[in-house]
C-alpha positions in Angstrom: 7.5 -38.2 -2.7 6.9 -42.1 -3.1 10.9 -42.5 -3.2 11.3 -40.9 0.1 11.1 -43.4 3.4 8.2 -42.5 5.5 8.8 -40.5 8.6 7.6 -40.6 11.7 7.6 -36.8 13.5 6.8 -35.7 16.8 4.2 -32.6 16.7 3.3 -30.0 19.4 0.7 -27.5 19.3 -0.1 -25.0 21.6 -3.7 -23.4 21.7 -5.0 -20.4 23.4 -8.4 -18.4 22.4 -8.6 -20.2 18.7 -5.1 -19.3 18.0 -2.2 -21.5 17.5 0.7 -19.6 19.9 3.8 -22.3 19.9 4.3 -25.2 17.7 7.6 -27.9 17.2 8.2 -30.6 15.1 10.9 -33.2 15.5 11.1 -32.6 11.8 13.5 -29.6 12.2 12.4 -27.7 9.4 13.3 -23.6 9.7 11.1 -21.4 7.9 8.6 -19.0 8.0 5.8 -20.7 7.6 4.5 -24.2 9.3 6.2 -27.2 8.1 3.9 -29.4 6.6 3.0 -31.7 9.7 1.7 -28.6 12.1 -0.6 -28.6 9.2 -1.5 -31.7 9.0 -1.9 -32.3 12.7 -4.0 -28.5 13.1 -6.0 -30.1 9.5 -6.7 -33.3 11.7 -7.9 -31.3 15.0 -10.3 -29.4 13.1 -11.6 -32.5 11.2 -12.0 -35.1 13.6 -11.5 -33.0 17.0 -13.4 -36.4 18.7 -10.4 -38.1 17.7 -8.3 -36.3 20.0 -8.4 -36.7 23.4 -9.0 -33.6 25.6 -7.5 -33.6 29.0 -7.7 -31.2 31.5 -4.7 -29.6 32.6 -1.9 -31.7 34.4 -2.1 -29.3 37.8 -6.0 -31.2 38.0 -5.0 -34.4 37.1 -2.0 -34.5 40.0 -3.8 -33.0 42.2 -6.7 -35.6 42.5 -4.0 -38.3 42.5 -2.6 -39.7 46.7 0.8 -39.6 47.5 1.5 -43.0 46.3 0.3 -42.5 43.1 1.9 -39.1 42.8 5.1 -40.7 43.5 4.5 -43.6 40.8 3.3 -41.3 38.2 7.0 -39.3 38.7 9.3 -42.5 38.8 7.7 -43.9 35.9 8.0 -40.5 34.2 12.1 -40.2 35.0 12.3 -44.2 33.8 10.5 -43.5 30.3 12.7 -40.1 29.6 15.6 -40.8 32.4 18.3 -39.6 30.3 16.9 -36.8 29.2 14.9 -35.8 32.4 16.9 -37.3 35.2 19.5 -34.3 35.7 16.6 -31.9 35.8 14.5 -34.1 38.0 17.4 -34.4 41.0 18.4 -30.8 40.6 14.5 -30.0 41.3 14.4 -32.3 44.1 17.2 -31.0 45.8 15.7 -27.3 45.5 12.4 -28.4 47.2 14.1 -30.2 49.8 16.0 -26.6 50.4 14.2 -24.7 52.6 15.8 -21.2 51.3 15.6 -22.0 47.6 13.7 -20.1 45.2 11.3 -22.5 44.2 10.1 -22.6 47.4 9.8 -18.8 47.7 7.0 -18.9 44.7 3.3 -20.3 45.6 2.6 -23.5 43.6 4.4 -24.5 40.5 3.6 -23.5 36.3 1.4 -25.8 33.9 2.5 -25.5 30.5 -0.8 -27.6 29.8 -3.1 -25.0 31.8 -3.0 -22.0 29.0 -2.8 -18.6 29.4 -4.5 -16.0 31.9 -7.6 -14.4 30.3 -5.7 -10.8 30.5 -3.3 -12.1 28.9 -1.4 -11.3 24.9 -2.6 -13.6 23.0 -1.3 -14.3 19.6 -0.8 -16.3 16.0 2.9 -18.2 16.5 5.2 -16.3 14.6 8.8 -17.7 14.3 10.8 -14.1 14.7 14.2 -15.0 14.0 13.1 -17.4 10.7 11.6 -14.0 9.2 14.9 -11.9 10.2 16.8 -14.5 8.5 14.9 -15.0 5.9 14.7 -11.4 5.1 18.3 -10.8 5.3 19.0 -13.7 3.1 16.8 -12.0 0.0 18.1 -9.2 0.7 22.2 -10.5 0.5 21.2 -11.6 -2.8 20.7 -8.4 -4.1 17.6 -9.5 -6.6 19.4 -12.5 -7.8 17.9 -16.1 -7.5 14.2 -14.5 -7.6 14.4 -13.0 -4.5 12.4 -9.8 -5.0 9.8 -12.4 -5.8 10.9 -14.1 -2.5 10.3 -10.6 -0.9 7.1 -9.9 -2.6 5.9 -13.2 -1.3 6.5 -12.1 2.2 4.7 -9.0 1.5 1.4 -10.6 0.1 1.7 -12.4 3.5 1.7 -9.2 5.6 -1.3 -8.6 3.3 -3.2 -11.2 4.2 -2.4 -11.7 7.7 -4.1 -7.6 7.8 -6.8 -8.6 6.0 -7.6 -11.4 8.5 -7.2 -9.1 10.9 -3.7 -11.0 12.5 -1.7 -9.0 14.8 1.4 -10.6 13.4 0.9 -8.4 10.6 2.6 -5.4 12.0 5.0 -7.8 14.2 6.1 -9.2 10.6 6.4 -5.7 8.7 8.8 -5.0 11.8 10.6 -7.5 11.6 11.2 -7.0 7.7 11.8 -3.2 7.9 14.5 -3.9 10.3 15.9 -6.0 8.3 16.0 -3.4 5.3 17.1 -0.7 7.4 20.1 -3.1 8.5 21.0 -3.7 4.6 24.4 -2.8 4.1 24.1 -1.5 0.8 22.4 2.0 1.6 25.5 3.2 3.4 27.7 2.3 0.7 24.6 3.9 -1.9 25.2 6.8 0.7 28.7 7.2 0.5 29.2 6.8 -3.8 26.2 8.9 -4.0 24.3 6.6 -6.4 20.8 5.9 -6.8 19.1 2.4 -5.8 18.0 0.5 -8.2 14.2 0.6 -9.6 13.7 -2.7 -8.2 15.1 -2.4 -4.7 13.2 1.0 -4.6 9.9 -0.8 -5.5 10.4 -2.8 -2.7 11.1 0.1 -0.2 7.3 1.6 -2.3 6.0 -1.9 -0.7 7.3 -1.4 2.5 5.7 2.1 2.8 2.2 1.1 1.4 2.1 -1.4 4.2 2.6 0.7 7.2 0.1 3.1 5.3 -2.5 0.4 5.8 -1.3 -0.9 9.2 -1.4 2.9 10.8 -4.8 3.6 8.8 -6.5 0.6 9.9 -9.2 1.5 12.2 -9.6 -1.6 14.4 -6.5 -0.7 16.1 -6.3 1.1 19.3 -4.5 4.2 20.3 -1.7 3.4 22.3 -0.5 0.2 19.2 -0.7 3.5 16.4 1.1 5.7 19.0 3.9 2.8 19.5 4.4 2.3 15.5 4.5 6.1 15.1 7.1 6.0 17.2 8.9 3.3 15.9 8.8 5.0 12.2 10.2 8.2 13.4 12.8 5.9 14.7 13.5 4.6 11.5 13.1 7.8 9.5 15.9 9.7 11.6 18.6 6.9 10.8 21.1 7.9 8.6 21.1 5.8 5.7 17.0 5.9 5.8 16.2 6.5 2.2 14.0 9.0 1.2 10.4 8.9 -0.6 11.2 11.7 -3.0 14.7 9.7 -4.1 18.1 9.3 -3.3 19.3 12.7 -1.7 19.2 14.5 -4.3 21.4 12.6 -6.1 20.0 10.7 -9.0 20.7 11.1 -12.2 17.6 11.5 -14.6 17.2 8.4 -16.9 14.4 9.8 -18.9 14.3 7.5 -21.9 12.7 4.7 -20.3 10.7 6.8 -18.0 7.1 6.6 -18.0 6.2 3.5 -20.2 7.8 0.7 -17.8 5.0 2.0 -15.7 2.0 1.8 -18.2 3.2 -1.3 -19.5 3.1 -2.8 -16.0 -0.3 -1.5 -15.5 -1.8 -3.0 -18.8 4.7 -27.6 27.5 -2.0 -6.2 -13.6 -5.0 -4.7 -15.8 -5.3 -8.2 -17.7 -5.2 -10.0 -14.2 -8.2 -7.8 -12.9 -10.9 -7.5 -15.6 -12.6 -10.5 -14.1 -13.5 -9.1 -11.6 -16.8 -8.3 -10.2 -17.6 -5.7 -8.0 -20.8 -5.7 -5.9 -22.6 -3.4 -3.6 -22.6 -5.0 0.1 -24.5 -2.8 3.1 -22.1 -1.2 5.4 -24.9 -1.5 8.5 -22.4 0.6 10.6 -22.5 4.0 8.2 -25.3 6.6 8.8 -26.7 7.4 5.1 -28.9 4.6 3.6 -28.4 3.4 0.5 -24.3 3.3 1.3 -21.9 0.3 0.7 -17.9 -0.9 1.0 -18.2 -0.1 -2.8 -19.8 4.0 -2.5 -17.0 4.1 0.0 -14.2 3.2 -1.8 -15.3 5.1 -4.5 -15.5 8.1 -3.1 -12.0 7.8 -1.0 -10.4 7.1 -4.9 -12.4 10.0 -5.7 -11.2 12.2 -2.9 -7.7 10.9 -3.0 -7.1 11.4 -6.9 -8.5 15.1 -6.6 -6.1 16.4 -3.4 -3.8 18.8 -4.7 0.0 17.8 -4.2 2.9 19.8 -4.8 4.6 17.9 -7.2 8.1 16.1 -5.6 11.7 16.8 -6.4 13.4 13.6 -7.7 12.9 11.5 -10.7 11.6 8.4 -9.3 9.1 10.7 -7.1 7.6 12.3 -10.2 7.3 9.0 -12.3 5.4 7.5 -9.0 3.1 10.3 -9.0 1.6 9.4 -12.8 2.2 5.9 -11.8 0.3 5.8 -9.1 -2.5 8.1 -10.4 -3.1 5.6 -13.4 -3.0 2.3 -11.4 -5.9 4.2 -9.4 -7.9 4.9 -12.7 -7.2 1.6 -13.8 -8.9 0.1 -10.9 -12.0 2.6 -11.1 -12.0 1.7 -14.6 -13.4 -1.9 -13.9 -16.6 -0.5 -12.2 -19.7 0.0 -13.9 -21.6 3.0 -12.7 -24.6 2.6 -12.0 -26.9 5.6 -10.3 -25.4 5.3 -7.2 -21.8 5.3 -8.1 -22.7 8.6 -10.0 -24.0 10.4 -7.5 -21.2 10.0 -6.0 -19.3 11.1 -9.0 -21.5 14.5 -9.3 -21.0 15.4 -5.3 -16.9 14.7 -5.4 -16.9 17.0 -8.9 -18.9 19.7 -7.4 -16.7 19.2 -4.1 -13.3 19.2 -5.9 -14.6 22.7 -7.9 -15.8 24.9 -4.6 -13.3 23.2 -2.1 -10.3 25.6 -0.7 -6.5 24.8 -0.9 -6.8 21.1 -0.5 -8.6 20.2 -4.0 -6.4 20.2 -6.8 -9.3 21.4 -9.1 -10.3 24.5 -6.6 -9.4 27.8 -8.5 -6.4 28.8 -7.0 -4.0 26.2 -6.7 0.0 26.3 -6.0 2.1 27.0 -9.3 3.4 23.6 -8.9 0.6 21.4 -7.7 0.2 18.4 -9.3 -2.3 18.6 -12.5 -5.2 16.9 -12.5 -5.6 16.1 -16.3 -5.7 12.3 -16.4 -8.1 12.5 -12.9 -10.4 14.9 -15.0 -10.0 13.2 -18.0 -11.8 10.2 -16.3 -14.4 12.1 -14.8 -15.1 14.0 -17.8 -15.9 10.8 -19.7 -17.6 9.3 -16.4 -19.8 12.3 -16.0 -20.8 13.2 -19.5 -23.4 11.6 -20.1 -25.1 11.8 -16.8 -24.4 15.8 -16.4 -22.2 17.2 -19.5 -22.5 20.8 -17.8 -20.5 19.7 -14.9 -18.4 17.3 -16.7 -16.7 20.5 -18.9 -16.6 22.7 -15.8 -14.4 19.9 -14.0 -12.5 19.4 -17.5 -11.6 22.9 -18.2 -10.7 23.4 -14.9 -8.4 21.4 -15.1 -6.8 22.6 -18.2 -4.5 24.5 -16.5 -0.3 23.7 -16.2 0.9 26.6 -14.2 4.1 25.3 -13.9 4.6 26.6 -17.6 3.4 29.6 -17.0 5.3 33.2 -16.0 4.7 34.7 -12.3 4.8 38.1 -10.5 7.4 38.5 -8.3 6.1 39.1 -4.5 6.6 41.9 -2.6 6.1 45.5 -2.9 9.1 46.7 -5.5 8.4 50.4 -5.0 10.3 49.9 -1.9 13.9 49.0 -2.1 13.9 47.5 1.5 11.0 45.2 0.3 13.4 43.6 -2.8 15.0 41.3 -0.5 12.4 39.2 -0.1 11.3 38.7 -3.1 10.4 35.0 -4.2 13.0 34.1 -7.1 11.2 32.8 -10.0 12.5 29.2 -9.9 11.8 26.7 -12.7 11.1 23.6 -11.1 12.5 20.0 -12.4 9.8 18.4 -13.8 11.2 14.9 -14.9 7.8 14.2 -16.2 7.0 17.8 -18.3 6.3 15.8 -21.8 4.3 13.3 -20.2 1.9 15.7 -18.0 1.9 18.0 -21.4 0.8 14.9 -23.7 -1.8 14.3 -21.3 -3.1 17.8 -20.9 -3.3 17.4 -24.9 -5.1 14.0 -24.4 -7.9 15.6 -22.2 -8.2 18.9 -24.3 -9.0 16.2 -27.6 -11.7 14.2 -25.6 -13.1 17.7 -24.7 -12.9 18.4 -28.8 -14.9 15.2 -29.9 -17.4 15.4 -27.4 -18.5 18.9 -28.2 -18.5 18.2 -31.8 -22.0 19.7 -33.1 -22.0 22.2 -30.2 -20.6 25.9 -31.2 -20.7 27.3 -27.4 -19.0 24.5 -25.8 -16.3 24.3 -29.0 -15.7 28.2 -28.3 -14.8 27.6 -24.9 -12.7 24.4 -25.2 -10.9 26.5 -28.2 -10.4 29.3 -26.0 -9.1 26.8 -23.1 -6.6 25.4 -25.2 -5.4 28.5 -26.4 -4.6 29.7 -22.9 -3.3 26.8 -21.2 -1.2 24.6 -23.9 2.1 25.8 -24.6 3.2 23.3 -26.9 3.6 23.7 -30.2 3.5 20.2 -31.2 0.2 19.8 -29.1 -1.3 22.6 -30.8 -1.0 21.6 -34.1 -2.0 17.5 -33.1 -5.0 19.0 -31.7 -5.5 21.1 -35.1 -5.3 17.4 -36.8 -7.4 15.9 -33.9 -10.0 18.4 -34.9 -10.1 18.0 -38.9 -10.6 14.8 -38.5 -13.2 14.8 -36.1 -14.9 17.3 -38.0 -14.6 15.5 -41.4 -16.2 12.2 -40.3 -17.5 9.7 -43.3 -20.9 9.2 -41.4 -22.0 12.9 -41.4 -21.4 16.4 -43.0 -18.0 18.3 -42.2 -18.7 20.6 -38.3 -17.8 23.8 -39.7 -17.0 25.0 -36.4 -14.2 22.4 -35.5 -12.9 23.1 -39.2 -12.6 27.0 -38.0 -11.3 25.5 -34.4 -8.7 23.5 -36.8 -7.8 26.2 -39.0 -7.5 28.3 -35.5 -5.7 26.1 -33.8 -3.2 25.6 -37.1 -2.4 29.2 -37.4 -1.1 29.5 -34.0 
């Protein structure tokens, strides 16, 4: 600021192996971050490194010097800094003199100019007790004064120190997780038996994303994912630890504002993203030619979105599910397919249809696994026009809401000892029932348009929905969905969607 008198600060910066490990300033700035004269000076050491002298270390300098000039270089030292150095200085002087003292008991003497030992840790400066305070600070404020922004802030810097591949990056998501585990709030949650709110719980989703990329990353070695795995389990046997699935147990379902907060959101982000591009660069490393960091992620989204998931207990659980799911889609969205990416597409369907327990799309699946109509919905539309065979098979697969559906009890019943054990038919909390049901009704009416014209593939969609919706409502929006698809301006009424209407109105 022009207003402001200029300042004059002392700067110190510590180097070893291209990283910066210490720094000070006479400025006395605490935060995070540098203050703005590190920067400046570490901006003016790359820029004009001639314009900085580099010495060798101190312990070469003194030890070319005689003993006269040894003994001028430290009297001049104590008379330029006497009243800050001059207690030190005689204290020192006396040990050496002493015979028995234990600076004479150690060969040679340190040289804070020298740097470290080639074996030794080396890392980014990284002011600990700034980020503890800082932390706790946010937190005190309970999402007043823009402090979840504050917080998110702090994330996006974990971010990017992992994706510079910084080491401080874990040391910092410590540092803030302790801090959250130390909030005093979560006992006193504990004890009324209340819910956190949405906002502190998005922050705690943060938190957890994080250490999922930290513990995933694969440049780390063994023995650093073995230590954080330790630490978590540390952290996850506390107490007041809050759980993923929700508070305990003991939230109370707000379901009018459920899922649309979600979709709203994503529309010494979605706006954000459209621009964009995504590109195909060689991953040398990988066997198969013709792969890329884009194929990859692909087919990990693909892989991911078709694992079949029990579906969780609480509220907040549930809603993260769909949440999650769509953000995912959303991303895939932006990428246009070209032959490779659909390749990939056909080998994930077919995988996801044959694979065993772990595809959500297999044919058995758990009563309450997660379903897998938006996922399918996607790759229906994706596939359709490369290989429409496949893309029903993956669509009417899954069709299916089992949840809804009426089970055998287990266990032989001609046996009275055998009753016991058998499983109780219990009807699962499904917070999120109308929204999974809308969507099963959104993929069974892209399933109805597309096969417009075709009487086999109509037949078996018909037959599909008829088995697996058990809605009323969607039944008879789907009867409406059909009409109109089959009465189109542009062409002649589908006779077969009109009997697939009347059909579907009648039941």
């Amino acid at each position: 600021m022009q207003s402001e008198p200029e300042t004059v600060c002392n700067v110190a910066i510590s180097f070893d192996r291209c990283k910066i490990t210490s720094v000070t300033c006479s400025c006395g700035n605490k935060d995070i971050f540098y203050c703005a004269h590190v920067v400046a000076l570490s901006l003016y050491r790359i820029r004009k490194p001639d314009q900085v002298k580099l010495h060798l270390p101190i312990s070469e300098t003194l030890f070319q010097m005689n003993r006269d000039q040894l003994q001028k270089f430290v009297q001049y030292l104590i008379t330029v800094h006497h009243t800050e150095v001059l207690p030190t200085a005689q204290k020192l002087a006396d040990e050496i003199l002493s015979q028995n003292s234990e600076i004479n008991q150690v060969h040679g003497a340190p040289d804070p100019t020298a740097g470290a030992s080639i074996d030794d840790e080396n890392c980014w400066h990284l002011d600990e007790e700034q980020v503890q305070e800082q932390v706790k600070l946010f937190l005190s404020q309970g999402g007043y004064h823009g402090s979840g922004k504050q917080l998110n802030l702090l994330f996006a810097k974990v971010r990017e120190m992992l994706k510079m591949r910084d080491s401080n990056g874990a040391r910092m998501l410590t540092l803030i997780t302790e801090q959250f585990m130390a909030d005093p709030r979560l006992s006193l949650w504990r004890q009324q038996g209340t819910a956190m709110t949405d906002k502190y719980r998005q922050l705690w989703d943060e938190l957890g994303a994080l250490w999922m990329c930290i513990v995933l990353n694969p440049h780390c070695k063994l023995e650093q994912k073995s230590s954080w795995l330790k630490q978590l389990k540390k952290w996850n046997n506390v107490d007041v630890c809050p759980w993923e699935d929700g508070n305990h147990g003991n939230e109370l379902p707000n379901l009018t504002n459920a899922l649309p907060q979600g979709a709203n959101a994503n529309q010494e982000n979605l706006g954000q993203c459209k621009t964009l591009e995504y590109q195909h660069l060689p991953a040398h490393k990988f066997l198969e030619e013709g792969e890329s960091y884009l194929t990859l992620a692909v087919e990990v989204a693909l892989i991911g979105l078709g694992q079949q998931r029990i579906m969780p207990d609480g509220l907040y659980a549930q809603e993260k599910v769909c949440r999650n799911e769509e953000q995912l889609i959303s991303k895939l969205q932006e990428i246009e397919l070209d032959d490779t990416l659909v390749k990939i597409f056909r080998k994930q369907a077919v995988f996801l249809l044959e694979g065993g327990p772990y595809s959500g799309l297999g044919e058995v699946i758990h009563r309450e696994s997660v379903p897998m109509h938006t996922f399918a919905k996607y790759l229906f539309t994706s596939l359709l026009p490369h290989d429409a065979e496949l893309a029903y098979k993956t669509a009417l697969r899954a069709m299916r809401l089992l949840v809804l559906e009426s089970t055998a009890p287990s266990g032989d019943m001609s046996r009275p000892h055998h009753i016991a054990s058998v499983v109780p038919n219990r009807y699962p909390r499904w917070f999120t029932l109308s929204h999974i049901e809308s969507q099963q009704c959104e993929l069974a009416s892209t399933m109805l348009t597309a096969a417009k014209g075709d009487v086999r593939r109509l037949e078996t969609v018909l037959e599909s929905i008829q088995k697996n919706i058990h809605s009323s409502s969607h039944i008879f929006k789907l009867a409406q969905d059909a009409f109109k698809i089959a009465t189109l301006m542009d062409s002649l009424p589908d006779i077969t969607l009109l009997k697939v209407s009347l059909e579907l109105g009648l039941q």
